[in-house]
Jmol script that loads the backbone (N, CA, C; Angstrom):
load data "model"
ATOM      1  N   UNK A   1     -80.403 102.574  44.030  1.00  0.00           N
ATOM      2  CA  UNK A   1     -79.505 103.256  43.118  1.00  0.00           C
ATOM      3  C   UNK A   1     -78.079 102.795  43.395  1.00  0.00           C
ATOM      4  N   UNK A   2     -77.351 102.577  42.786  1.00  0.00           N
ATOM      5  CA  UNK A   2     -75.819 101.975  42.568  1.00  0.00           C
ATOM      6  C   UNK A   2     -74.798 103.120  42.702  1.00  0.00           C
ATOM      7  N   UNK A   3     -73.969 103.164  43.284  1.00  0.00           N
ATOM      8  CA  UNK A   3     -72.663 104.575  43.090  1.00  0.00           C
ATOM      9  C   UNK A   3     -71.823 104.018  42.100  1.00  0.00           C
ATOM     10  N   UNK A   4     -71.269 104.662  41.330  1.00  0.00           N
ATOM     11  CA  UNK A   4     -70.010 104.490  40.844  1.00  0.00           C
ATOM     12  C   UNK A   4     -68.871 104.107  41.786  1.00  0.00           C
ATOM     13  N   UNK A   5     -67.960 103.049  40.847  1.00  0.00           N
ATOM     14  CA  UNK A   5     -66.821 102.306  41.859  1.00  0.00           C
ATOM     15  C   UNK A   5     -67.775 101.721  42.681  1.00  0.00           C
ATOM     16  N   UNK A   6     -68.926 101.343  43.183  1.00  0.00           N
ATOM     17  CA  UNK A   6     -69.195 100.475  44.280  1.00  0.00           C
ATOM     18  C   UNK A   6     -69.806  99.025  43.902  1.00  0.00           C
ATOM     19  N   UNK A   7     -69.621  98.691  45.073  1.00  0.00           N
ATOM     20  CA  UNK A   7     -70.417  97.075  44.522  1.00  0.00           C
ATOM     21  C   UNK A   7     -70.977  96.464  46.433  1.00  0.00           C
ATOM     22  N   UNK A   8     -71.338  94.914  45.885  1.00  0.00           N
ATOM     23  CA  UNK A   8     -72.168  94.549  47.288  1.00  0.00           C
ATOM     24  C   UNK A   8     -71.972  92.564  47.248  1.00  0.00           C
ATOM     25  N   UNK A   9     -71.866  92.325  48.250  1.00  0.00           N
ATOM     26  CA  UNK A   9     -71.178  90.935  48.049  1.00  0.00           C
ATOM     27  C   UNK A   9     -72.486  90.698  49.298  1.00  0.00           C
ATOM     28  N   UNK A  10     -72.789  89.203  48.957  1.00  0.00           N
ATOM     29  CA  UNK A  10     -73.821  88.601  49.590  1.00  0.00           C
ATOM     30  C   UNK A  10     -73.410  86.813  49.885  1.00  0.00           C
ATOM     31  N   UNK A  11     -73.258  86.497  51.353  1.00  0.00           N
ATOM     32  CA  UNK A  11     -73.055  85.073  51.331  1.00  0.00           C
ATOM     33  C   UNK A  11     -74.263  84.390  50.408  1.00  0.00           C
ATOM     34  N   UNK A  12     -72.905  83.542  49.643  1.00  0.00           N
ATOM     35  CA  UNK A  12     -73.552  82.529  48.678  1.00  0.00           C
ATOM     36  C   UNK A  12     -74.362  81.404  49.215  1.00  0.00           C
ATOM     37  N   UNK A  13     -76.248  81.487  49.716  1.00  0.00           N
ATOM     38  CA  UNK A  13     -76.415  80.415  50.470  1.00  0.00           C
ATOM     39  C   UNK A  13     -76.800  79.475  48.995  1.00  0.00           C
ATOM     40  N   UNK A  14     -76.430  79.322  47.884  1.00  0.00           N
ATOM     41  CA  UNK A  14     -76.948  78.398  47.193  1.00  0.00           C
ATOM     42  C   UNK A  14     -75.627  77.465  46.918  1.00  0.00           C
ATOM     43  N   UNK A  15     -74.628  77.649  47.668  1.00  0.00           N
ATOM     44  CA  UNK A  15     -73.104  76.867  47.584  1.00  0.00           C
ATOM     45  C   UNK A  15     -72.954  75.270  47.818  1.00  0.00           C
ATOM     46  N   UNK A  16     -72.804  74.442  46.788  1.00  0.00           N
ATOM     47  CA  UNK A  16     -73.028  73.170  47.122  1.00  0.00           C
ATOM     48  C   UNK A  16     -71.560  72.571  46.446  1.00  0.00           C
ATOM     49  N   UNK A  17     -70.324  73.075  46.141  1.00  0.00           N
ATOM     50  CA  UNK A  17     -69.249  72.655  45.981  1.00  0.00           C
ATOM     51  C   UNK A  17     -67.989  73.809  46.634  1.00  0.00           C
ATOM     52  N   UNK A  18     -66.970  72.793  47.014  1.00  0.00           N
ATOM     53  CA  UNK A  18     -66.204  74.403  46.876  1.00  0.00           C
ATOM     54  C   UNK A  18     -65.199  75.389  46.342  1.00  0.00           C
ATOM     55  N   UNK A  19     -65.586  74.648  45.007  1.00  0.00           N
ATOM     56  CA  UNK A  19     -65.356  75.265  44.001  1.00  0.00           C
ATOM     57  C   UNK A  19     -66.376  76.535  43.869  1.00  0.00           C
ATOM     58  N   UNK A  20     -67.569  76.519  44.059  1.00  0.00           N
ATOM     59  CA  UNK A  20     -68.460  77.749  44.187  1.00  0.00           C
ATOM     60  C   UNK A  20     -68.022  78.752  45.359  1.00  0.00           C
ATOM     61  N   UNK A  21     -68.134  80.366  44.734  1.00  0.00           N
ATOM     62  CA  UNK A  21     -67.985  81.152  46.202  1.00  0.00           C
ATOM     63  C   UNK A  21     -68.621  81.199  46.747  1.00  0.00           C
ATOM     64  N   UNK A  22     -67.847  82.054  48.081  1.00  0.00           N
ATOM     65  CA  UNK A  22     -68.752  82.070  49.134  1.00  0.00           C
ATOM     66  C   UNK A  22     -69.725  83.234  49.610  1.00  0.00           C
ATOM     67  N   UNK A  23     -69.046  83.960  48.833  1.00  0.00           N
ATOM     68  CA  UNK A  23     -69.451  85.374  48.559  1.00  0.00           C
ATOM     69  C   UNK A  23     -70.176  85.722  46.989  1.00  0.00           C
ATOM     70  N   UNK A  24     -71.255  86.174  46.426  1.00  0.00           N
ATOM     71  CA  UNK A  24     -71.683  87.097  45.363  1.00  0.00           C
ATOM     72  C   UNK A  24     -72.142  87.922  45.389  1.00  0.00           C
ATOM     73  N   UNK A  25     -71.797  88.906  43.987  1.00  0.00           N
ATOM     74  CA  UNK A  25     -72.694  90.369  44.209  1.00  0.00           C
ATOM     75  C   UNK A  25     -72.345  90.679  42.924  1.00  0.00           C
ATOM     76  N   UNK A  26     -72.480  92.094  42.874  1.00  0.00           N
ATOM     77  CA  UNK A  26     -72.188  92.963  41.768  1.00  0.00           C
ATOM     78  C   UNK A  26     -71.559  93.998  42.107  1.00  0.00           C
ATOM     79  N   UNK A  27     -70.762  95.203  40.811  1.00  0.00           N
ATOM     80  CA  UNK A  27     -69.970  96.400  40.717  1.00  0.00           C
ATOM     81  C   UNK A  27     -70.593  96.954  40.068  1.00  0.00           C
ATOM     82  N   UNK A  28     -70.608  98.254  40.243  1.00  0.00           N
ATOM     83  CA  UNK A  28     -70.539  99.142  39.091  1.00  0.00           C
ATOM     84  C   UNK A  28     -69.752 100.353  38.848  1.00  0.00           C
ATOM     85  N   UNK A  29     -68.726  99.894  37.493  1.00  0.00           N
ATOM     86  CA  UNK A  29     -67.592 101.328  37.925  1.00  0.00           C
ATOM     87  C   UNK A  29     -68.315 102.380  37.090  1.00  0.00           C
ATOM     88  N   UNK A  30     -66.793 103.130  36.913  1.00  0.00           N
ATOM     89  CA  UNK A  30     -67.241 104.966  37.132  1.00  0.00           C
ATOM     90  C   UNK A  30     -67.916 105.321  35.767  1.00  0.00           C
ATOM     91  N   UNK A  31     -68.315 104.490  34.323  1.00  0.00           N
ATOM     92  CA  UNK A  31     -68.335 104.419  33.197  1.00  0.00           C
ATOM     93  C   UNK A  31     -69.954 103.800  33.709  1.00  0.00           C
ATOM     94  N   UNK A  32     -70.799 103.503  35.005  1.00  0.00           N
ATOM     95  CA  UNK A  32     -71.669 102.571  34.859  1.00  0.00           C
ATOM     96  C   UNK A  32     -71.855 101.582  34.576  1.00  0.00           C
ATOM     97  N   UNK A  33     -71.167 100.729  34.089  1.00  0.00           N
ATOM     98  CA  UNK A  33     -70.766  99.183  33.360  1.00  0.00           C
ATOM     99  C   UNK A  33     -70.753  98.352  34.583  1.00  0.00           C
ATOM    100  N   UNK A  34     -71.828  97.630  34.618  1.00  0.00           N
ATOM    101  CA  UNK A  34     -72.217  96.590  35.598  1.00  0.00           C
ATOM    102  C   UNK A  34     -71.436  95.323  35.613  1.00  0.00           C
ATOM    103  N   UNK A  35     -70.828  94.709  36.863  1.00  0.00           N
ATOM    104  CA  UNK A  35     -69.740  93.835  36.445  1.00  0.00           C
ATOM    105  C   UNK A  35     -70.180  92.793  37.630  1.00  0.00           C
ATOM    106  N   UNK A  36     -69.871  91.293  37.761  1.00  0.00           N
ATOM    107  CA  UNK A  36     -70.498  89.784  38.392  1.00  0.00           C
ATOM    108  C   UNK A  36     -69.299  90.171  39.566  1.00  0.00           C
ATOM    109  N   UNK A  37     -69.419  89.904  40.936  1.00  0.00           N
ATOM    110  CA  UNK A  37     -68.438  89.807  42.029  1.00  0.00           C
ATOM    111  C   UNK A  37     -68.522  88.289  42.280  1.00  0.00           C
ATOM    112  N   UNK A  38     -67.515  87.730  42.840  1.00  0.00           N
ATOM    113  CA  UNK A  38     -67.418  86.492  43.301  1.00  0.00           C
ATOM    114  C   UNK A  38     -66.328  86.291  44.394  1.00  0.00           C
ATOM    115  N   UNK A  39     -66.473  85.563  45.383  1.00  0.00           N
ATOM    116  CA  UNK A  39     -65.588  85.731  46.760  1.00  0.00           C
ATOM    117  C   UNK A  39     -65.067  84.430  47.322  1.00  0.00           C
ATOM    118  N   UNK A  40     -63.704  84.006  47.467  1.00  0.00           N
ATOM    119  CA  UNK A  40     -63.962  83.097  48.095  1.00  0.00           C
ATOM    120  C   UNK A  40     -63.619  82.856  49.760  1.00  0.00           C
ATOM    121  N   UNK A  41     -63.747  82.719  50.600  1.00  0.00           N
ATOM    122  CA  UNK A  41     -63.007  82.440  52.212  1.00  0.00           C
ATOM    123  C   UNK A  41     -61.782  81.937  52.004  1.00  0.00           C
ATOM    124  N   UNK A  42     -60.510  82.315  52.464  1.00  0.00           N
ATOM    125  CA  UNK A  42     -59.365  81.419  52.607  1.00  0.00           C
ATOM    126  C   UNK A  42     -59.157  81.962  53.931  1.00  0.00           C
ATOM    127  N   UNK A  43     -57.996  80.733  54.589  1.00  0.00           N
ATOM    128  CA  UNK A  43     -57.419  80.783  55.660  1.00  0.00           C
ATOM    129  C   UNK A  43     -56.283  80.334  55.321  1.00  0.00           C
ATOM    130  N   UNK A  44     -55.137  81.393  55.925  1.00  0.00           N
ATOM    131  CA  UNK A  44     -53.844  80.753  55.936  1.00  0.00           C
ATOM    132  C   UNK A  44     -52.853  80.622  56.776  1.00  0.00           C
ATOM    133  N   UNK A  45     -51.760  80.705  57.117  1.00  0.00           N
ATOM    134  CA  UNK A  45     -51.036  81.030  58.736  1.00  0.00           C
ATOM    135  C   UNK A  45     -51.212  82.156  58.838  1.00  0.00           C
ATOM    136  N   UNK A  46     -51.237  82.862  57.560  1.00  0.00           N
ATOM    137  CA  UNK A  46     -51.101  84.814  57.318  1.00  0.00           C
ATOM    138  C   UNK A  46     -52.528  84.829  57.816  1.00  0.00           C
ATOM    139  N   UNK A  47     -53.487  83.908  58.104  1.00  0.00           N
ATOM    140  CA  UNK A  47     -54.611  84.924  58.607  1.00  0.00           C
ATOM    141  C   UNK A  47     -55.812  84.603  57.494  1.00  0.00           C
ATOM    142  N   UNK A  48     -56.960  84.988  57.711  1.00  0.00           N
ATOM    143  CA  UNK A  48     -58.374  84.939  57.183  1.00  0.00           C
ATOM    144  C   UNK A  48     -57.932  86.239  55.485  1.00  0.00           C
ATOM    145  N   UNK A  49     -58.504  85.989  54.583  1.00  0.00           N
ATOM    146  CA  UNK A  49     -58.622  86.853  53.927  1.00  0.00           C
ATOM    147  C   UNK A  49     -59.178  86.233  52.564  1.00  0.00           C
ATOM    148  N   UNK A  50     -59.808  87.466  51.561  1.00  0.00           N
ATOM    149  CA  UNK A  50     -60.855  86.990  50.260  1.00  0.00           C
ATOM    150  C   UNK A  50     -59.760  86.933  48.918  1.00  0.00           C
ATOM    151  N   UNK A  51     -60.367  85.655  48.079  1.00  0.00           N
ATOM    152  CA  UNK A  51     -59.755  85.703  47.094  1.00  0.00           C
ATOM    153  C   UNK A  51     -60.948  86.167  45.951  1.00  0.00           C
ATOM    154  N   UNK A  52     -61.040  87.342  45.036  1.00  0.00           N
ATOM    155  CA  UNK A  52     -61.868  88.140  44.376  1.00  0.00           C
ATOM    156  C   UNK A  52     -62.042  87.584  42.969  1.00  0.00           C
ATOM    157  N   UNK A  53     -63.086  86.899  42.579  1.00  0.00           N
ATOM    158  CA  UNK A  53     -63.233  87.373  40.960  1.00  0.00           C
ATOM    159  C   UNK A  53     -64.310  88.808  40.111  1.00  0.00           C
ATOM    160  N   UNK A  54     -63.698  88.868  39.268  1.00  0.00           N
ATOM    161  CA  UNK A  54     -64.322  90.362  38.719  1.00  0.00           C
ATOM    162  C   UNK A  54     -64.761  89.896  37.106  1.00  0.00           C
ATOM    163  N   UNK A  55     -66.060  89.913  36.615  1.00  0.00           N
ATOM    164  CA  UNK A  55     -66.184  89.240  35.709  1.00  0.00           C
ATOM    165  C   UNK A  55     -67.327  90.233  34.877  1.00  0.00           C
ATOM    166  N   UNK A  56     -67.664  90.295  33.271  1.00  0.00           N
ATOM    167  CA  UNK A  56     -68.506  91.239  33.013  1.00  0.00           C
ATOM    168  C   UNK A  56     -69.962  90.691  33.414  1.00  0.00           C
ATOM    169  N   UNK A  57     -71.004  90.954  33.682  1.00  0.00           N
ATOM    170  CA  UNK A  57     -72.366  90.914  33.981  1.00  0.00           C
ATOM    171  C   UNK A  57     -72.946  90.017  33.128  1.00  0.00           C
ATOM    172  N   UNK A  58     -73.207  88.978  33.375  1.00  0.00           N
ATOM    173  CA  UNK A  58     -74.096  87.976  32.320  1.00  0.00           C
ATOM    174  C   UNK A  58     -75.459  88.211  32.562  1.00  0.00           C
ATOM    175  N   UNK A  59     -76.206  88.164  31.253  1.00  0.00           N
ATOM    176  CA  UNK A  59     -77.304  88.755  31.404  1.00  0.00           C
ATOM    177  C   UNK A  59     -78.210  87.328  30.899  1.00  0.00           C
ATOM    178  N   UNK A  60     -79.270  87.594  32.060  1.00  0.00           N
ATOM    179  CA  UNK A  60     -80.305  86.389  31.957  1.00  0.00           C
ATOM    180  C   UNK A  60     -81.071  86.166  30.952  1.00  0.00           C
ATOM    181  N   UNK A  61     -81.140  84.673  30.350  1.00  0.00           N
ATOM    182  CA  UNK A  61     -81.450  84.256  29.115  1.00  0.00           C
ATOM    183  C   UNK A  61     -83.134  84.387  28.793  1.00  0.00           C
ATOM    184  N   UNK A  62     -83.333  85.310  27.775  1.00  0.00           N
ATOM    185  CA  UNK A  62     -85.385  85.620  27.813  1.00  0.00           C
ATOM    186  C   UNK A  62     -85.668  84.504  27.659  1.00  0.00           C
ATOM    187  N   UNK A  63     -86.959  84.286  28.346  1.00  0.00           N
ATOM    188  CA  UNK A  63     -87.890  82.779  28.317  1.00  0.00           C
ATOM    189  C   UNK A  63     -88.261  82.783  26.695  1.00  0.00           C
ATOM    190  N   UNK A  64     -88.199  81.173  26.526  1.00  0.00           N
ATOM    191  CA  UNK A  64     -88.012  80.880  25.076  1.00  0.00           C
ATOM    192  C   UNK A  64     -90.151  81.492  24.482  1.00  0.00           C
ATOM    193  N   UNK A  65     -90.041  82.083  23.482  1.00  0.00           N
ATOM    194  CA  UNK A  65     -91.551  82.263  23.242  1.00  0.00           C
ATOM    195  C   UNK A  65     -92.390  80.858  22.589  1.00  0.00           C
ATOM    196  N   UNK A  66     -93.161  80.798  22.735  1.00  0.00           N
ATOM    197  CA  UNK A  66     -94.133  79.516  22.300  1.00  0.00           C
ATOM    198  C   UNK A  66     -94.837  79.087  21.313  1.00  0.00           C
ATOM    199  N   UNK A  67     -93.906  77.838  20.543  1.00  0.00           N
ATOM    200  CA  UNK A  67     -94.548  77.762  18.927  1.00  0.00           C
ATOM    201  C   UNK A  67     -95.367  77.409  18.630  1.00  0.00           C
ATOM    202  N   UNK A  68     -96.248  78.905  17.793  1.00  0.00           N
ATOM    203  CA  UNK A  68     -97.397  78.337  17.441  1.00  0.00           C
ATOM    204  C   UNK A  68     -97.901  77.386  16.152  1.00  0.00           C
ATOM    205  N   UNK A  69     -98.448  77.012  16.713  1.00  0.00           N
ATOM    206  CA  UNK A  69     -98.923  75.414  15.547  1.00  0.00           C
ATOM    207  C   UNK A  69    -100.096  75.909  15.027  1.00  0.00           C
ATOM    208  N   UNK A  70     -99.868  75.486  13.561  1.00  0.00           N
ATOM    209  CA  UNK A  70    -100.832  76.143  12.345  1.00  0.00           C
ATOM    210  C   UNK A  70    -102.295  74.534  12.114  1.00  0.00           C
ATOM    211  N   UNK A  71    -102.731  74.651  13.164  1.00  0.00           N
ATOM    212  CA  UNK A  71    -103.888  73.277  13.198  1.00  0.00           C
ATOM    213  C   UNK A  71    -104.424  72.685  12.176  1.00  0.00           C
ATOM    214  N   UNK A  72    -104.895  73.644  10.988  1.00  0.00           N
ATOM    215  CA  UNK A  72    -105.103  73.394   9.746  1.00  0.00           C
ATOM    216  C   UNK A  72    -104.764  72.032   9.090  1.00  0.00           C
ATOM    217  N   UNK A  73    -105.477  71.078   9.150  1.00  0.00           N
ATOM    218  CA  UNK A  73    -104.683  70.001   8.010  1.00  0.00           C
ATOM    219  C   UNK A  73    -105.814  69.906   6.841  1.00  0.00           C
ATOM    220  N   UNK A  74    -105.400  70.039   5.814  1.00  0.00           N
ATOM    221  CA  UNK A  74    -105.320  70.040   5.068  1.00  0.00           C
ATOM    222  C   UNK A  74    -105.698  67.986   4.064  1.00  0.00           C
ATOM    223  N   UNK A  75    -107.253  68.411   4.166  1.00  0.00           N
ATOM    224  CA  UNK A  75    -107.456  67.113   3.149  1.00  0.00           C
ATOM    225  C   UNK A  75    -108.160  66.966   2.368  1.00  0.00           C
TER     226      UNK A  75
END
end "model"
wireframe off; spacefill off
backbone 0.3
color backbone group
């Protein structure tokens, strides 16, 4: 079950640029509205700290269904 305002960040082990984060997860605020987390590692003289993206929830594309062929020919 999800709380409102909360979310959950998970090291990204599928990261193969680094342009990809390093961190993903999900939110969900106080309205329930499910939202994409994204994280990245920086280091600076100031010290270790995350740079955050907050993005709406993309939802996974249904498997395409399978066309059926009318065998029938006709001669």
């Amino acid at each position: 079950m999800a709380y409102e305002n909360s979310g959950r960040l998970f090291r990204n082990e599928y990261k193969s640029k680094d342009s990809q984060p390093d961190w993903k997860g999900d939110f969900t605020d106080e309205s329930g509205k499910k939202w994409d987390l994204a994280a990245w590692t920086k280091n600076t003289g100031r010290g270790d700290w995350l740079s955050v993206k907050v993005s709406p929830k993309r939802k996974k594309p249904e498997p395409e269904k399978p066309v059926e062929l009318d065998d029938k020919i006709p001669f």
